[in-house]
N, C-alpha and C positions, 0 to 999 in steps of 0.2 A: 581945497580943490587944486589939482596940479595946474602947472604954467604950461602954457601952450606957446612952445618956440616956434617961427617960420610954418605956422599951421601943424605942427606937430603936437599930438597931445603926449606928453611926459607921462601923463595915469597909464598910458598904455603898454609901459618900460614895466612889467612882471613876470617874476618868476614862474609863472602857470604856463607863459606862449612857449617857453622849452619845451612844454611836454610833448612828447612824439604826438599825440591824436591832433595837435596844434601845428606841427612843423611837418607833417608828412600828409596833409588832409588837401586832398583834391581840388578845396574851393576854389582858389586860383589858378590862374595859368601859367605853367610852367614852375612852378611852386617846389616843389619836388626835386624838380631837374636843378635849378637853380644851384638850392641850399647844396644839394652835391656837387654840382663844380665848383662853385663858389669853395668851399671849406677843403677841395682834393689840391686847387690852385695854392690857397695859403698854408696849407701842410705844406708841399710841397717846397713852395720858397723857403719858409720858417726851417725845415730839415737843412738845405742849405745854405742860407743865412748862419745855422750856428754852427756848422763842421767850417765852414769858412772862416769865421771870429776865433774859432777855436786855433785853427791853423793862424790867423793873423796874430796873436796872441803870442803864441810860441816865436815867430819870427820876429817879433818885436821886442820880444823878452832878450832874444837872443842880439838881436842889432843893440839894445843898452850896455849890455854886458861886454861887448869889443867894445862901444863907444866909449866904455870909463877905462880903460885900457889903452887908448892911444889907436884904437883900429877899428874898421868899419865891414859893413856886412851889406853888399849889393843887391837887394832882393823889393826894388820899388817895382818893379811890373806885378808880383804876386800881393804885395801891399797894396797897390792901387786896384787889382781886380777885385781883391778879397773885400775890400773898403765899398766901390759900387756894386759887388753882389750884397753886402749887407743895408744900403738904398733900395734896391729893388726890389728888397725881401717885406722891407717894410711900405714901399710904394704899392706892392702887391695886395700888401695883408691891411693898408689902407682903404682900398679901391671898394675889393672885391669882401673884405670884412663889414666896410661900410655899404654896402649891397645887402648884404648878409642880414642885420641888423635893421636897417631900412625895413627891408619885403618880411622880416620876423615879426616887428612889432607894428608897421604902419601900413599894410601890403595896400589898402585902398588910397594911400598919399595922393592928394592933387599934385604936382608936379609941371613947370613950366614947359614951354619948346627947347627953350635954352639950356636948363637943367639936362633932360632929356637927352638933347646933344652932348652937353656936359659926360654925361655916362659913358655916352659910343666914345667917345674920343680917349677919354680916361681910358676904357678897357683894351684899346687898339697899342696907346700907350704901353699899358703893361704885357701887352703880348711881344713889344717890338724891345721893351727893356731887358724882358725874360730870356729871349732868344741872341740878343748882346752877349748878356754876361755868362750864358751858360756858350760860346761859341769861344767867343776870348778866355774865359776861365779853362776849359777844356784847351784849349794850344796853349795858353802860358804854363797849366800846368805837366803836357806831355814833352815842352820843348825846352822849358826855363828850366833855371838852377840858383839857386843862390850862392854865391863868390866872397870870398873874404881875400881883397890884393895884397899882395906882398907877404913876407915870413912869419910865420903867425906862432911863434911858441906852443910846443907842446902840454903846457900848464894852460895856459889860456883858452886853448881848443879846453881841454878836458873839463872843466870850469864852464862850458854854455850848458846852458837847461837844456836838456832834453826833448825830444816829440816823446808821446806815449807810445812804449813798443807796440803796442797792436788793439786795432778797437773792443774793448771790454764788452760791449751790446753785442756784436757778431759773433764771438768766439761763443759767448755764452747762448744765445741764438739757436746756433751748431749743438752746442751740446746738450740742449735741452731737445730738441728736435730728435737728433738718434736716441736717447734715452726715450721717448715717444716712440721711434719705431719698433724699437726692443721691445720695451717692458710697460708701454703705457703711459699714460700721463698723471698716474698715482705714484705717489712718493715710495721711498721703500720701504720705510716701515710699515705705510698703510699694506702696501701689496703684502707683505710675512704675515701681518696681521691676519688678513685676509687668505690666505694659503694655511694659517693656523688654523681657521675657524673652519674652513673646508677641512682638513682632516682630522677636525673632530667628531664632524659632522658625519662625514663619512664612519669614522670607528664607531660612535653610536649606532648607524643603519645598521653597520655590522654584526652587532652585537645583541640588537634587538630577533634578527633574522634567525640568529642561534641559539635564545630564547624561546623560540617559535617550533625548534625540530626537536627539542630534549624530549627523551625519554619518557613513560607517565610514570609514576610512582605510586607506593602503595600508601594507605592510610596510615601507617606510622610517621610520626616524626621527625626518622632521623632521613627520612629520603630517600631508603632505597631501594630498588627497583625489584618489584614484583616479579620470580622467579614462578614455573611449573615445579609444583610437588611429581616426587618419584616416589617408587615403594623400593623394597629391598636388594630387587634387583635391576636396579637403575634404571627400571621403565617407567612412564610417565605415568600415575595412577589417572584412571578414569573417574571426567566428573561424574559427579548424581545429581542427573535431571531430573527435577522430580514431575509426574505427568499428572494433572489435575484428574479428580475424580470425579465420576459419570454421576450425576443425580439422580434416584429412583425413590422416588417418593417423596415425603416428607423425610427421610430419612435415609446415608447411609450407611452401607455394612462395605469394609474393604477386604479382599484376601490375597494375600502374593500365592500363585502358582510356584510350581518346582521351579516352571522355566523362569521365573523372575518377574513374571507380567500380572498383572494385578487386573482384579475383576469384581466387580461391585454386582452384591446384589439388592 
């Protein structure tokens, strides 16, 4: 039997309540709404939170690398914001994750007054945190610089790490995207693949169609085409139709006239 924390039953932590007919189902109120601001808030931060560390990263790298050098690198206002937007990122993805997980697995919870409050206060919090760090992160980084005082060697400068020239996710973004409005979202072999099997496809109909108007042909073998007989002077001999004959009797007698017509008696 699972342990039951602070009225919490633990059996209830399973992997089935992910399932969408579980996390998107009406039963509760505001259920729905929730799970989406809750998870848009923590994206959100977490996206900043790491281009932040990433940027603090590189300027820390680089402040070591003059420190063992005898010089220094002035950039604590962008260290200090970058440092409190990665607090508030996980203050955030604290609050509202733990919300998240809460209303996922235990959505009937009893819950105190105080808790309760506990919540409002929390979330008023992360709204007045949010709106801090992205207000001073945004002017430190349109108005700041970072400074290296005094003569700095040309070996020295060349010798700091680097920022990455340009973000690797956006450029390639970009170029999958017009590749999309051109040509589709199929690779390019699949698409040749595909424009091959189309004019195959095609020369067969074609081919079929032209099979369908040939000529008839005679009962020989070799195939070919049944010509009019001529006589000697290049005129087309007349067929012989031959006309059935008249019955008179039990029996009968046939006779051709001069003129060619025939008369049964």
């Amino acid at each position: 039997m699972a342990p039951v924390i602070w009225g919490l039953d633990l059996g209830e932590m399973k992997w089935s309540k992910f399932k969408g007919s579980n996390m998107w189902n009406g039963e509760w109120h505001l259920r729905r709404t929730k799970f989406i601001i809750y998870q848009l808030a923590m994206i959100t931060t977490v996206v900043s939170e790491s281009l932040g560390t990433d940027a603090l990263s590189d300027y820390v790298q680089q402040e070591d690398h003059l420190s063992h050098r005898g010089y220094t690198e002035l950039n604590n206002d962008f260290v200090g914001i970058a440092s409190y937007n990665i607090f508030n990122g996980i203050y955030v993805a604290t609050i509202f994750g733990g919300g998240f997980f809460f209303d996922l697995f235990w959505p009937a919870r009893a819950e105190s007054h105080s808790v309760r409050v506990a919540w409002k206060v929390c979330g008023i919090l992360a709204c007045l945190s949010t709106c801090a760090t992205a207000i001073a992160m945004t002017y430190i980084v349109f108005t700041g610089h970072a400074t290296i005082p005094g003569h700095v060697p040309a070996d020295v400068l060349a010798g700091l790490p680097k920022t990455k020239d340009a973000p690797l996710s956006t450029i390639l973004l970009w170029f999958a995207n017009n590749h999309n409005e051109v040509y589709g979202a199929e690779a390019t072999h699949v698409r040749q693949q595909q424009q091959q099997e189309k004019h195959d496809l095609e020369a067969q109909r074609g081919g079929t169609a032209a099979e369908g108007t040939t000529p008839q042909v005679n009962g020989n073998t070799n195939g070919a085409v049944s010509q009019p007989q001529v006589n000697g002077n290049g005129e087309p001999k007349p067929e012989h139709v031959p006309v059935p004959a008249q019955a008179n009797g039990p029996t009968q007698n046939l006779a051709q006239g001069g003129d060619g017509t025939y008369a049964g008696t």
